[in-house]
ZADO-1210 file (C-alpha; in nm, 4 decimals, padded with zeros to 6 digits):
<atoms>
<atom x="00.0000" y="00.0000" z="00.0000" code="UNK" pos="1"/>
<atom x="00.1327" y="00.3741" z="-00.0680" code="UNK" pos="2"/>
<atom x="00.1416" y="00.6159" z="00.1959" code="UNK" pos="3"/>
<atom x="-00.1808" y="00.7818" z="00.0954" code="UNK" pos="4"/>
<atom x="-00.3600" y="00.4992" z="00.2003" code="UNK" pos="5"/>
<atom x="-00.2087" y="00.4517" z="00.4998" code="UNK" pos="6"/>
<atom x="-00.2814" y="00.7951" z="00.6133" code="UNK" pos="7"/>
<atom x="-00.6461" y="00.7593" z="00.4523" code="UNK" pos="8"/>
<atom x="-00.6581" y="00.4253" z="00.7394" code="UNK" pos="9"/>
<atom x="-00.5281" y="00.6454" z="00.9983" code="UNK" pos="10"/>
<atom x="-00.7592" y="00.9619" z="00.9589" code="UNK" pos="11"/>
<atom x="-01.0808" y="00.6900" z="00.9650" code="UNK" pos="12"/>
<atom x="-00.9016" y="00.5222" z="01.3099" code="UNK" pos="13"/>
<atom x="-00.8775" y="00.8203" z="01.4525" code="UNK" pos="14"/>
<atom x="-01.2396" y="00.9395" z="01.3073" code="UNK" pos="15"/>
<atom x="-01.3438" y="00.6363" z="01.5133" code="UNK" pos="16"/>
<atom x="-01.1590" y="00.6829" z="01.8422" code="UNK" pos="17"/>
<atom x="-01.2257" y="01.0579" z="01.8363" code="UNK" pos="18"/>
<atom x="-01.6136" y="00.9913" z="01.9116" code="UNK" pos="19"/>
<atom x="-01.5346" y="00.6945" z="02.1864" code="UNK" pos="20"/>
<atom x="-01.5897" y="00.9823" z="02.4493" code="UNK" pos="21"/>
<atom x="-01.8317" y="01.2092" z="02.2639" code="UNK" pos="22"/>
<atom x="-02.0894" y="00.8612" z="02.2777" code="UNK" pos="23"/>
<atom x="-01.9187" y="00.7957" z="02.6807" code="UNK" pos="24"/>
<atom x="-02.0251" y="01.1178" z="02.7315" code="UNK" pos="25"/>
<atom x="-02.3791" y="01.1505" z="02.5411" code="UNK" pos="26"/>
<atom x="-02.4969" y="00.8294" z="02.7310" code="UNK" pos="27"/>
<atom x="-02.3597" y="00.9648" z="03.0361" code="UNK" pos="28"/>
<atom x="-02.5604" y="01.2720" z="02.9597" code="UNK" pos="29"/>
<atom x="-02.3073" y="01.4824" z="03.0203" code="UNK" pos="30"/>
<atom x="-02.2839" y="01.5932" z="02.6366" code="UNK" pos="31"/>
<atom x="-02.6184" y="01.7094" z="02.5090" code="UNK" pos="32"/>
<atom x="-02.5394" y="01.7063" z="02.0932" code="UNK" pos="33"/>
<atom x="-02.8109" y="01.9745" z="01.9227" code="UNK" pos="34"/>
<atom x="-03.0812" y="01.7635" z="01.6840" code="UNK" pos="35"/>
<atom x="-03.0402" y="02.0467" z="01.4371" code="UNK" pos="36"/>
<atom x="-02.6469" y="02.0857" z="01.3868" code="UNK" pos="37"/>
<atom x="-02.5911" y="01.6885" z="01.3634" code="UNK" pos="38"/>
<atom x="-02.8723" y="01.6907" z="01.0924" code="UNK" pos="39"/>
<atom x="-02.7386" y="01.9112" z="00.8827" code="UNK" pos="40"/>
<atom x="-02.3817" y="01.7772" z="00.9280" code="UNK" pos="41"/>
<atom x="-02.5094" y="01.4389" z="00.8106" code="UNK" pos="42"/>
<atom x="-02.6327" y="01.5573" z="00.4996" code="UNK" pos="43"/>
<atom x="-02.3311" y="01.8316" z="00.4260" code="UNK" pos="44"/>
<atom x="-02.0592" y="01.5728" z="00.5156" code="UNK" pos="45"/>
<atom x="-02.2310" y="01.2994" z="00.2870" code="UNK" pos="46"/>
<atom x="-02.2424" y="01.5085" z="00.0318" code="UNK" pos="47"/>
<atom x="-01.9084" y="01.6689" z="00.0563" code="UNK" pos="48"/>
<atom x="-01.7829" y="01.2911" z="00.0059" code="UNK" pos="49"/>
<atom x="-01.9998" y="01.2032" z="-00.3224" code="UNK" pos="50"/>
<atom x="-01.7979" y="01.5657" z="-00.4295" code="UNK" pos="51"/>
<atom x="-01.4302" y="01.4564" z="-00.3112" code="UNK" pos="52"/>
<atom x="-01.4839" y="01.1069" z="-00.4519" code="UNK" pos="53"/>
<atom x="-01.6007" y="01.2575" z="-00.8441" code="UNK" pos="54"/>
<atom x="-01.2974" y="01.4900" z="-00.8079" code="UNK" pos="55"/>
<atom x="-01.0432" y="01.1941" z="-00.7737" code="UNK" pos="56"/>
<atom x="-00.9986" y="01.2776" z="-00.4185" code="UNK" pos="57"/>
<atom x="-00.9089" y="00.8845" z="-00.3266" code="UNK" pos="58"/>
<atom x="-00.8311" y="00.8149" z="00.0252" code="UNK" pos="59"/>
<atom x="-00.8258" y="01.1710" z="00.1647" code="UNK" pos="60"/>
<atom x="-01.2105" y="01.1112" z="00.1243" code="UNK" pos="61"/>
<atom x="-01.2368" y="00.7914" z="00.3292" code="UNK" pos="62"/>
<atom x="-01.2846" y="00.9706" z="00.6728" code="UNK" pos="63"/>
<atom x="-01.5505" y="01.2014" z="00.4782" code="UNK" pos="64"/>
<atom x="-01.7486" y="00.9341" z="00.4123" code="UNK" pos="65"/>
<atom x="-01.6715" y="00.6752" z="00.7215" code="UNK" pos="66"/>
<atom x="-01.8295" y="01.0201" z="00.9866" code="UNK" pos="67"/>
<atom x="-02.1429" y="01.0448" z="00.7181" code="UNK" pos="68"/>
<atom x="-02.1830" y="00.6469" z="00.7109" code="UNK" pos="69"/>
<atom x="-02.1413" y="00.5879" z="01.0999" code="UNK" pos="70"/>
<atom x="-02.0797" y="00.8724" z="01.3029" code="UNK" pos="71"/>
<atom x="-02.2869" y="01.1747" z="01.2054" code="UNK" pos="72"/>
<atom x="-02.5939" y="00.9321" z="01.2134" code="UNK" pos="73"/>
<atom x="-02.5174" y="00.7314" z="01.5039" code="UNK" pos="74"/>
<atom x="-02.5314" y="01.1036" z="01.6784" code="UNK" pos="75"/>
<atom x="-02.8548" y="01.1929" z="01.5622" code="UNK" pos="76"/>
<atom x="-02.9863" y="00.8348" z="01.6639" code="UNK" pos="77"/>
<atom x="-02.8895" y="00.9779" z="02.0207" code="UNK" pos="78"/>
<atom x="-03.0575" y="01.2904" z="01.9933" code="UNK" pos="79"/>
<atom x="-03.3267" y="01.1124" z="01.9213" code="UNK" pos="80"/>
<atom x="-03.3568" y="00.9311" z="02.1639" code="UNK" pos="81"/>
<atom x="-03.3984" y="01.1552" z="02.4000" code="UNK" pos="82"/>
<atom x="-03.0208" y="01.2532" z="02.5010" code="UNK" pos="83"/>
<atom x="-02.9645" y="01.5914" z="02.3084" code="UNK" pos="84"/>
<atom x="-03.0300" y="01.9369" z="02.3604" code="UNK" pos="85"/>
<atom x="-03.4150" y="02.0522" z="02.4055" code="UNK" pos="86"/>
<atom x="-03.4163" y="02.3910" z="02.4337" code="UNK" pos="87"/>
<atom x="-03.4602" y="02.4681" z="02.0763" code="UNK" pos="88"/>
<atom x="-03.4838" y="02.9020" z="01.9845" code="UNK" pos="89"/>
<atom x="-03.5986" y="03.0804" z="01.7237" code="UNK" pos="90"/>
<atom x="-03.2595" y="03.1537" z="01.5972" code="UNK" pos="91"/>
<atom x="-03.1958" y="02.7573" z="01.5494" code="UNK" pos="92"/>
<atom x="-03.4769" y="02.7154" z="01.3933" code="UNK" pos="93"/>
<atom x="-03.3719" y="03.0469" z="01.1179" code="UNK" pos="94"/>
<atom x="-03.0249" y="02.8850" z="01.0855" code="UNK" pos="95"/>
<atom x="-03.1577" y="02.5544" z="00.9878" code="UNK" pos="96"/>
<atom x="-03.4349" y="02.7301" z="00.7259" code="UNK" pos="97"/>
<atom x="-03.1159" y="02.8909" z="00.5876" code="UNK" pos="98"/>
<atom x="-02.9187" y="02.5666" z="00.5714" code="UNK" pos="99"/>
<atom x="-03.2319" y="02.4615" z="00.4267" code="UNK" pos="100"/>
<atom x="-03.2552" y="02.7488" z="00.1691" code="UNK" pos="101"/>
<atom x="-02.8429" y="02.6810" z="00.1016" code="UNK" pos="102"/>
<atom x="-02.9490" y="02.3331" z="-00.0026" code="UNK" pos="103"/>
<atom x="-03.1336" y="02.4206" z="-00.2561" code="UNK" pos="104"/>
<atom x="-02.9170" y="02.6275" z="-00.4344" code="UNK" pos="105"/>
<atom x="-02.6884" y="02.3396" z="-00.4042" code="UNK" pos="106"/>
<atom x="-02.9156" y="02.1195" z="-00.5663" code="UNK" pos="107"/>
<atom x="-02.9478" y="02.3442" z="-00.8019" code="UNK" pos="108"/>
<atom x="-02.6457" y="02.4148" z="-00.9040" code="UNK" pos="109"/>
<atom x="-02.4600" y="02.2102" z="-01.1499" code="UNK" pos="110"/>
<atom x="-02.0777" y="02.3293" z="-01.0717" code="UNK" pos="111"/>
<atom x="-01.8848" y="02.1413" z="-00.8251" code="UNK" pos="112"/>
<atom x="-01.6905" y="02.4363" z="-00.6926" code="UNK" pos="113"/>
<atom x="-01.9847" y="02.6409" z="-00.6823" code="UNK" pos="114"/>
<atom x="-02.1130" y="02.3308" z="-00.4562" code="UNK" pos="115"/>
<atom x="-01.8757" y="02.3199" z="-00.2365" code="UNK" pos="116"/>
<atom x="-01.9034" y="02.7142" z="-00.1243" code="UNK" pos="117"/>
<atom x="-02.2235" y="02.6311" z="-00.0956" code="UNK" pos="118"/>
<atom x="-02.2060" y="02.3100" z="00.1312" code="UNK" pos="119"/>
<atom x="-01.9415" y="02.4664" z="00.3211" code="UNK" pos="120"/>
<atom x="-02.1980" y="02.8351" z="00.3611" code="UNK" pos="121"/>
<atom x="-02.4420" y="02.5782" z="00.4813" code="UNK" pos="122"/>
<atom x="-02.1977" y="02.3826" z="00.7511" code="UNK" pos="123"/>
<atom x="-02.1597" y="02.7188" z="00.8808" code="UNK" pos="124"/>
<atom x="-02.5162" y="02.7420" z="00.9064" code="UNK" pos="125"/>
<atom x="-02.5194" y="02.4121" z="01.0715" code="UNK" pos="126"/>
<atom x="-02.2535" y="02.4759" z="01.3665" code="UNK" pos="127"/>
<atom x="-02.4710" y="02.7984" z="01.4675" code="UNK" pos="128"/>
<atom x="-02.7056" y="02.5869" z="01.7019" code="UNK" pos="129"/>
<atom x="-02.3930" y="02.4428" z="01.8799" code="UNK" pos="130"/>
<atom x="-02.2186" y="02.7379" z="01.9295" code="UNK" pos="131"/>
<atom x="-02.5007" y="02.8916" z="02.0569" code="UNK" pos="132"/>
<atom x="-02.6235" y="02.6426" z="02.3071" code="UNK" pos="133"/>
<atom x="-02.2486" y="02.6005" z="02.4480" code="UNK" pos="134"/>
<atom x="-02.1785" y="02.9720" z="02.4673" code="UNK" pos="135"/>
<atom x="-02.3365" y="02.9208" z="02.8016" code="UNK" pos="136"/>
<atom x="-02.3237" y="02.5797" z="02.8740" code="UNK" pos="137"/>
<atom x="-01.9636" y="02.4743" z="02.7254" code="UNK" pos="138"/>
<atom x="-01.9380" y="02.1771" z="02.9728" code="UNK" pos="139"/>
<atom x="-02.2703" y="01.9988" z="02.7662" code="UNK" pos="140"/>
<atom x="-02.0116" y="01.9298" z="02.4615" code="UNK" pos="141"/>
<atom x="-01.7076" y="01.6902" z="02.4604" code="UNK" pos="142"/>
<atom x="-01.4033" y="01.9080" z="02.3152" code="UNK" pos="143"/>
<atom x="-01.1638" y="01.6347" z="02.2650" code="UNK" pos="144"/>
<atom x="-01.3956" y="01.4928" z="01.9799" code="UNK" pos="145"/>
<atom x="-01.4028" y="01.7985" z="01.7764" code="UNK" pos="146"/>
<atom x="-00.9956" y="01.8933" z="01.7707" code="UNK" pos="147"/>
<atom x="-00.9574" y="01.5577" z="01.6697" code="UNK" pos="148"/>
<atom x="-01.2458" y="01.6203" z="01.4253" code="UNK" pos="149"/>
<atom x="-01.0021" y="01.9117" z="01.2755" code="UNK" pos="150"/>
<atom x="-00.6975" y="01.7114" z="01.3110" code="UNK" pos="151"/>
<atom x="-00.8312" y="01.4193" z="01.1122" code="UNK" pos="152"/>
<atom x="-00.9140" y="01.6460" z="00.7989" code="UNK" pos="153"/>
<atom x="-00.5323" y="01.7524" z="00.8817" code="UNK" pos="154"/>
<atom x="-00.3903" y="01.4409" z="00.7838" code="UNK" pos="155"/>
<atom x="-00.6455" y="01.3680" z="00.5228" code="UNK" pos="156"/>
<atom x="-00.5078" y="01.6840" z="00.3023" code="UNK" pos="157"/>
<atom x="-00.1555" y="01.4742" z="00.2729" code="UNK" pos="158"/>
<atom x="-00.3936" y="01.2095" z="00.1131" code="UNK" pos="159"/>
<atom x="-00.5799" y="01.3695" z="-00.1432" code="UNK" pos="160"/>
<atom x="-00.5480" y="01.2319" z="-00.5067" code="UNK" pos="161"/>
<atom x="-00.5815" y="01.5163" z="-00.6480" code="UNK" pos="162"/>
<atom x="-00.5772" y="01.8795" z="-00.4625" code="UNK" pos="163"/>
<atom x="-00.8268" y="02.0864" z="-00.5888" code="UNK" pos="164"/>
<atom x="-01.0539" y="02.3589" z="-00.4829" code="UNK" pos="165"/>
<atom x="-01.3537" y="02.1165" z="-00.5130" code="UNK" pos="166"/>
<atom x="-01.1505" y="01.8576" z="-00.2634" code="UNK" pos="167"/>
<atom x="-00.9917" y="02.0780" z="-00.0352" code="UNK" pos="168"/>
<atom x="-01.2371" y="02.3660" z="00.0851" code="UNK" pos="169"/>
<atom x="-01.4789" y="02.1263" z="00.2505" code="UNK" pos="170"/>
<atom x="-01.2397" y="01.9831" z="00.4618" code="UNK" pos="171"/>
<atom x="-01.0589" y="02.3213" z="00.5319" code="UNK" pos="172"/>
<atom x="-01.3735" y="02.4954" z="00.6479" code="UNK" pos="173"/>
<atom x="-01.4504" y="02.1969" z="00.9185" code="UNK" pos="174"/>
<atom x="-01.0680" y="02.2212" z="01.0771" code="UNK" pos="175"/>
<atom x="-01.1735" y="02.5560" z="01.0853" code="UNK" pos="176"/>
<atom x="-01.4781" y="02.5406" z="01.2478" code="UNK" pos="177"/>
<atom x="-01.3867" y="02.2354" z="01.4806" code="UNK" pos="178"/>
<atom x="-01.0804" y="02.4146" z="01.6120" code="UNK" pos="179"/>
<atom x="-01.2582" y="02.7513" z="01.6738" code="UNK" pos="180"/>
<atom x="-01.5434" y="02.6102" z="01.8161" code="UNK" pos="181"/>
<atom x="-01.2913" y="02.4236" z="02.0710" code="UNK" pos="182"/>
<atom x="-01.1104" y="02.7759" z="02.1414" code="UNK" pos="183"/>
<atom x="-01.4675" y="02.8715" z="02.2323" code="UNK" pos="184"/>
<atom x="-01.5254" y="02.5823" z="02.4683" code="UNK" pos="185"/>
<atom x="-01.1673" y="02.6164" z="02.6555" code="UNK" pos="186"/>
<atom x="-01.1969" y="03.0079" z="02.6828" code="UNK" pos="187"/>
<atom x="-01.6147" y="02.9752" z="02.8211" code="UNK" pos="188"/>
<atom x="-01.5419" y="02.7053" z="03.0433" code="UNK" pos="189"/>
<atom x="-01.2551" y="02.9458" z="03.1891" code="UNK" pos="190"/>
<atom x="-01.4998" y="03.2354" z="03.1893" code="UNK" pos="191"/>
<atom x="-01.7716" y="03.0904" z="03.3441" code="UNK" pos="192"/>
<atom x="-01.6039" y="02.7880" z="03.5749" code="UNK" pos="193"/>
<atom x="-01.2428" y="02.9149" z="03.5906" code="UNK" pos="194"/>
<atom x="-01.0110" y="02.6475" z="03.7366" code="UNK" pos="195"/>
<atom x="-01.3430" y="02.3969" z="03.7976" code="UNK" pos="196"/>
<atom x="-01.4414" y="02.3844" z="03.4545" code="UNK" pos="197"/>
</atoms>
């Protein structure tokens, strides 16, 4: 095997291990996951992977499509059931009509790149409910599972087929928004707990 399938194994191991204590912690219900952002996540990071995979992306797509296929889903199943966030607002409800709105246009639109803004516009969308409900209650999310959520689209740049636009945004907007949302977490928990939290 080349090296770009070793790292494409590697970013779907640690894909797996990263949401060991995000489920620990859901069942536990200490992390309360919001119905709304996991939904939307599903959908975006499914199809962000049909995208990589008709660019040529190869394995730098395998973790895409391993946290649509099992992990995404396996979160909302928990929401579901009773173990996410209830206290739904207005403004989650306008940031899921826009994600709504932003699929669409993606369906409607024929280029990939053009696609990929969009999918990426509408994770943005997605990640609003979370932020929101942990702006004051950081300690109902597990912050270990997103860094390593950025860090695995880290390693799967180095095993992109082909590096492209079309292959690379995607990923680059969810290190993005997995690290910052993380920063968020640390620096609330200080704010609001200080050496407790």
């Amino acid at each position: 095997m080349d090296y770009k399938t070793w790292i494409g194994i590697i970013t779907v191991g640690i894909a797996f291990f990263s949401y060991i204590p995000y489920f620990r912690d859901t069942f536990a219900g200490k992390t309360k996951p919001h119905v709304f952002s996991w939904l939307i996540w599903a959908v975006l990071t499914g199809i962000g992977f049909f995208g990589q995979i008709a660019d040529n992306a190869g394995p730098g797509a395998w973790v895409t499509g391993f946290t649509t296929a099992v992990l995404t889903i396996f979160v909302i199943l928990f929401v579901l059931g009773k173990r996410g966030e209830k206290n739904i607002m207005l403004v989650d409800w306008l940031s899921l009509i826009g994600a709504g709105i932003a699929l669409l246009f993606w369906y409607l639109t024929k280029g990939p790149l053009l696609s990929v803004i969009l999918i990426t516009l509408i994770d943005a969308f997605g990640f609003f409910p979370t932020f929101r409900k942990s702006f004051n209650k950081p300690n109902e999310e597990t912050a270990i599972t997103f860094f390593l959520s950025g860090f695995k689209f880290v390693l799967a740049f180095f095993a992109l087929n082909k590096v492209s636009l079309v292959t690379f945004l995607y990923p680059a907007s969810l290190i993005f928004m997995n690290w910052l949302f993380v920063a968020m977490l640390i620096i609330r928990k200080h704010q609001l707990y200080g050496s407790k939290g």
